[in-house]
TORKOL-4160 file (C-alpha; in steps of 0.2 Angstrom, whole numbers, padded with zeros to 4 digits, m for minus):
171
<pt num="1" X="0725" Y="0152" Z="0633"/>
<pt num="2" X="0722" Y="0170" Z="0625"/>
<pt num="3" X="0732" Y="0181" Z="0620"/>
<pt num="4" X="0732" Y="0201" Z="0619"/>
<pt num="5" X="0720" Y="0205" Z="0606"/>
<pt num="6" X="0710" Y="0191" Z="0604"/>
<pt num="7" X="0691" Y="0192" Z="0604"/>
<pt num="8" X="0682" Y="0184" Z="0616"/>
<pt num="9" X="0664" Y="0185" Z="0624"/>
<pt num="10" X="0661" Y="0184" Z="0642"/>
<pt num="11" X="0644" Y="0176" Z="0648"/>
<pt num="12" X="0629" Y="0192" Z="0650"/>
<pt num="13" X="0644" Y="0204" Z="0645"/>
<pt num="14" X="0645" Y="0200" Z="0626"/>
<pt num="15" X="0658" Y="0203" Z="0614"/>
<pt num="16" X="0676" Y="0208" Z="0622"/>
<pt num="17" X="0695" Y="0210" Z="0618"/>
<pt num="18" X="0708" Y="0205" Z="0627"/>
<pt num="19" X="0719" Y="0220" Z="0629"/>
<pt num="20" X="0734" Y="0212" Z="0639"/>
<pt num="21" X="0737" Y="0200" Z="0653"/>
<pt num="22" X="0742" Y="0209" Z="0670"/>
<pt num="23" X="0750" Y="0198" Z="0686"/>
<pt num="24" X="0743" Y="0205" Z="0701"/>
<pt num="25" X="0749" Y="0201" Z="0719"/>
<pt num="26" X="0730" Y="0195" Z="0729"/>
<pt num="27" X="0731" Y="0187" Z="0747"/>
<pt num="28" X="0749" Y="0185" Z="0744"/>
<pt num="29" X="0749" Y="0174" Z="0728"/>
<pt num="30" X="0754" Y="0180" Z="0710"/>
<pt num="31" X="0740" Y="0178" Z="0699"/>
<pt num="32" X="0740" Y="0179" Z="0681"/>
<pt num="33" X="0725" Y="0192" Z="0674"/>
<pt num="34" X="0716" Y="0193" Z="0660"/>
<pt num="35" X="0710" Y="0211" Z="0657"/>
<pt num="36" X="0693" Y="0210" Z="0645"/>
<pt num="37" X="0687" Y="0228" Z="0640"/>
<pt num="38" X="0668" Y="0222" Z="0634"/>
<pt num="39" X="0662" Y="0231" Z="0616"/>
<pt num="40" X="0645" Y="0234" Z="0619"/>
<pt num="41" X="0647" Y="0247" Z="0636"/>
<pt num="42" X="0667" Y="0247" Z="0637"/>
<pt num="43" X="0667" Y="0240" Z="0656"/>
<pt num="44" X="0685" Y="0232" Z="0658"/>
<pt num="45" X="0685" Y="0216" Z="0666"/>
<pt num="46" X="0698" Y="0206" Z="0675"/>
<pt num="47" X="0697" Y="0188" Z="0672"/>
<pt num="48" X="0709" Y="0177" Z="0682"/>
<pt num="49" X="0718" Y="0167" Z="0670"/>
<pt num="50" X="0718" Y="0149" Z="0677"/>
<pt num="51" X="0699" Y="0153" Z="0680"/>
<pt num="52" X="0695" Y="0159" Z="0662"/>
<pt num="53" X="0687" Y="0142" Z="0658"/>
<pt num="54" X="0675" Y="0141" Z="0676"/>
<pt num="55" X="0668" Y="0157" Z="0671"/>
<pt num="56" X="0664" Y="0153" Z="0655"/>
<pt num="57" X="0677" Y="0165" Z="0644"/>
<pt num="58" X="0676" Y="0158" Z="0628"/>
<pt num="59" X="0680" Y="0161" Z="0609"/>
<pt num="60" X="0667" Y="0167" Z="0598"/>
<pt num="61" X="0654" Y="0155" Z="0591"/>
<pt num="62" X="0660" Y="0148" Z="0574"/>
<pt num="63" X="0654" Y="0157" Z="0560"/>
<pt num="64" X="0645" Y="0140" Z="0552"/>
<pt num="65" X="0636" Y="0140" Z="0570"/>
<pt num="66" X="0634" Y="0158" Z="0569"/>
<pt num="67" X="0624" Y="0159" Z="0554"/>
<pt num="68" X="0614" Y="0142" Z="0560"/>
<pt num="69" X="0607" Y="0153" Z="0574"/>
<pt num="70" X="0603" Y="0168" Z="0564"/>
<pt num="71" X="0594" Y="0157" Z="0552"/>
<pt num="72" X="0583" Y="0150" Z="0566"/>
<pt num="73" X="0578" Y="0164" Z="0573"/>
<pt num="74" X="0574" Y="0170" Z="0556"/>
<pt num="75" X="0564" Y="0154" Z="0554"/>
<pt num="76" X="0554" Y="0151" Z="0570"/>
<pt num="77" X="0546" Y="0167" Z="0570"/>
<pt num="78" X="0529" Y="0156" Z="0571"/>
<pt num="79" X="0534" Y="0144" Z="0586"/>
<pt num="80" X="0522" Y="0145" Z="0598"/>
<pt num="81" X="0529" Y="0148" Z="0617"/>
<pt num="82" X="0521" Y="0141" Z="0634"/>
<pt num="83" X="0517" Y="0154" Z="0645"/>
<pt num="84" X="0508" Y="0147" Z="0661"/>
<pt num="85" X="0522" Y="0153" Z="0673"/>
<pt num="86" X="0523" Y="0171" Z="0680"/>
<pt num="87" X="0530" Y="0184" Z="0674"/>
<pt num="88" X="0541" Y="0182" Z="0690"/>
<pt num="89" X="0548" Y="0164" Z="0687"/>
<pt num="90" X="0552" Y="0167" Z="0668"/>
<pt num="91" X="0561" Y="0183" Z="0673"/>
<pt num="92" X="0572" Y="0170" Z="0684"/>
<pt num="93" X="0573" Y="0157" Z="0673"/>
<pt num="94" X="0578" Y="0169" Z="0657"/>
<pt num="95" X="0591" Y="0177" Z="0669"/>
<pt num="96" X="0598" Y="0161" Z="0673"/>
<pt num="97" X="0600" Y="0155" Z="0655"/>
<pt num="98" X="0609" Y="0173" Z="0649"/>
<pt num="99" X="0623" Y="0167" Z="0661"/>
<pt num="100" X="0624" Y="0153" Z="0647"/>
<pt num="101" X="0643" Y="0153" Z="0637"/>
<pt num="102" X="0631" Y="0146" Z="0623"/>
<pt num="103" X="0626" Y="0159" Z="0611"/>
<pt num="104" X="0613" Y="0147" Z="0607"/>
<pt num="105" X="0605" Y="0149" Z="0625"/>
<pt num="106" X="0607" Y="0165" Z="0623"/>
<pt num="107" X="0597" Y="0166" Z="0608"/>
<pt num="108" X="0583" Y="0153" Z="0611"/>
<pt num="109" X="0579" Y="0168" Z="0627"/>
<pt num="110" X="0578" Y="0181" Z="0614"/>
<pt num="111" X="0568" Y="0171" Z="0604"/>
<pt num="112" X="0555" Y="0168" Z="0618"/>
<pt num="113" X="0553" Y="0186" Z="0623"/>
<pt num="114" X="0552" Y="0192" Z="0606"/>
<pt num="115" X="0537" Y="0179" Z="0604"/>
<pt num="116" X="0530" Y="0184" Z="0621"/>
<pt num="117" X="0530" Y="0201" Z="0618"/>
<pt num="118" X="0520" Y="0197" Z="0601"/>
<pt num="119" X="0504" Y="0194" Z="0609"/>
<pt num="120" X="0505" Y="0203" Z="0627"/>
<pt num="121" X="0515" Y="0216" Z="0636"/>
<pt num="122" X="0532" Y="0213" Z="0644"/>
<pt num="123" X="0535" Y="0216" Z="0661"/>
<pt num="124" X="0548" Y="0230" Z="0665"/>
<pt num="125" X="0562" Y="0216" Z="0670"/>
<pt num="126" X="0555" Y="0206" Z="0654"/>
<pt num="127" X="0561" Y="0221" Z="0645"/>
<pt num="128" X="0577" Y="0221" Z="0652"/>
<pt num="129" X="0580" Y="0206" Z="0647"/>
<pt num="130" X="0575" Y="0206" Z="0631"/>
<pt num="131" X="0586" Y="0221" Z="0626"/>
<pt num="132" X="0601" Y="0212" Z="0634"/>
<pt num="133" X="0598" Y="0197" Z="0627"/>
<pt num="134" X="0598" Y="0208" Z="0609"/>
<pt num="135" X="0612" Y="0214" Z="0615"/>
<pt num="136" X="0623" Y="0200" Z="0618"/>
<pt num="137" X="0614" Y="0190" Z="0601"/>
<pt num="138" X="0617" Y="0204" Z="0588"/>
<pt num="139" X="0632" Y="0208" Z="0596"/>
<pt num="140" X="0640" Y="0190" Z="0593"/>
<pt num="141" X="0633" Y="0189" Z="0579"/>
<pt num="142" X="0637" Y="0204" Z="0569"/>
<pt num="143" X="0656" Y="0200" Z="0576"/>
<pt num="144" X="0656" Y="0183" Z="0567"/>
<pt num="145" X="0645" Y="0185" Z="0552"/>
<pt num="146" X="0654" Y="0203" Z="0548"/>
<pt num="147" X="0634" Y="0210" Z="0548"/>
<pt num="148" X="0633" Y="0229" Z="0556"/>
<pt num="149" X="0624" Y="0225" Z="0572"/>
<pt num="150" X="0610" Y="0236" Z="0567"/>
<pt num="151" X="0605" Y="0229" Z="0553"/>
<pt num="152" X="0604" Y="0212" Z="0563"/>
<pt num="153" X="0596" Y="0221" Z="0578"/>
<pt num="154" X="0582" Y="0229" Z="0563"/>
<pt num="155" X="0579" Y="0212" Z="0555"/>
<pt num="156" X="0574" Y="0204" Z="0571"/>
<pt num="157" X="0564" Y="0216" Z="0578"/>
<pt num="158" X="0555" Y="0216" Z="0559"/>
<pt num="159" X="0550" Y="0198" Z="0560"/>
<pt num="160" X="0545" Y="0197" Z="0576"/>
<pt num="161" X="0535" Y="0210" Z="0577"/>
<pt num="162" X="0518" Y="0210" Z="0584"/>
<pt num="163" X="0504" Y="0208" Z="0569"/>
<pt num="164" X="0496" Y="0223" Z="0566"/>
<pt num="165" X="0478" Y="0226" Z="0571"/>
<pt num="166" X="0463" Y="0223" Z="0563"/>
<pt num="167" X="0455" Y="0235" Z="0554"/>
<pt num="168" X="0437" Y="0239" Z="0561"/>
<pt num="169" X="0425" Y="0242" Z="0547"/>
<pt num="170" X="0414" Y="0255" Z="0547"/>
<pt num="171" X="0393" Y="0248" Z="0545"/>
């Protein structure tokens, strides 16, 4: 159980904190309310308390698993990604997977979009996604690590960034 106060990320809304727990009469039962305001776009959630697990409400990532994932998508800048599918069924698939509670889902889509977008242009949802998906990532991430979310943000978009073009010579 959370209590007021507490940090807690909420799956495809990021980083929020608890700011109390409210009873509220629905259908004619009492039930217990968690009331979330998220960091990133201070959208205030209620999260039924006895249902806080099924929706994936969850503590932040440790700070040892934290920095493993940071590292890894520091390191696997090179990783080669399969794109045969559409546009269209990645875009499902990625949305999907940014329902994930694991910030390590989470991160392995940002990583795949970043790489996509190395070598070919996103589609407009692609987009979308990437920059939530760099949202809920850096977000995490600067939270746990105690990194200004920025700088993470910076980093990233550093490494992975497209090579640059050849030079053409002039004969």
């Amino acid at each position: 159980m959370f209590t007021p106060d507490d940090l807690v990320v909420y799956p495809a809304q990021g980083v929020g904190q608890i700011e109390r727990i409210d009873s509220k009469t629905v259908g004619g039962l009492v039930c217990e309310l968690y009331i979330v305001r998220i960091r990133a776009n201070n959208v205030t959630l209620m999260v039924p308390v006895n249902n806080a697990a099924h929706v994936g409400l969850r503590t932040l990532t440790p700070k040892d698993e934290a920095a493993a994932i940071l590292e890894s998508l520091r390191n696997d800048s090179g990783k080669v990604v399969y794109t045969g599918q559409n546009w269209n069924r990645r875009f499902r698939e990625y949305s999907e997977r940014l329902k994930s509670p694991s910030l390590a889902i989470v991160a392995e889509v940002l990583r795949e979009l970043l790489l996509i977008g190395r070598s070919k242009e996103l589609s407009f949802g692609e987009r979308r996604l990437q920059e939530q998906a760099m949202g809920l990532v850096t977000g995490e991430l600067s939270e746990v690590l105690e990194i200004p979310e920025d700088k993470v943000r910076d980093e990233l978009l550093e490494i992975y960034a497209p090579p640059p073009a050849p030079e053409e010579t002039a004969s």
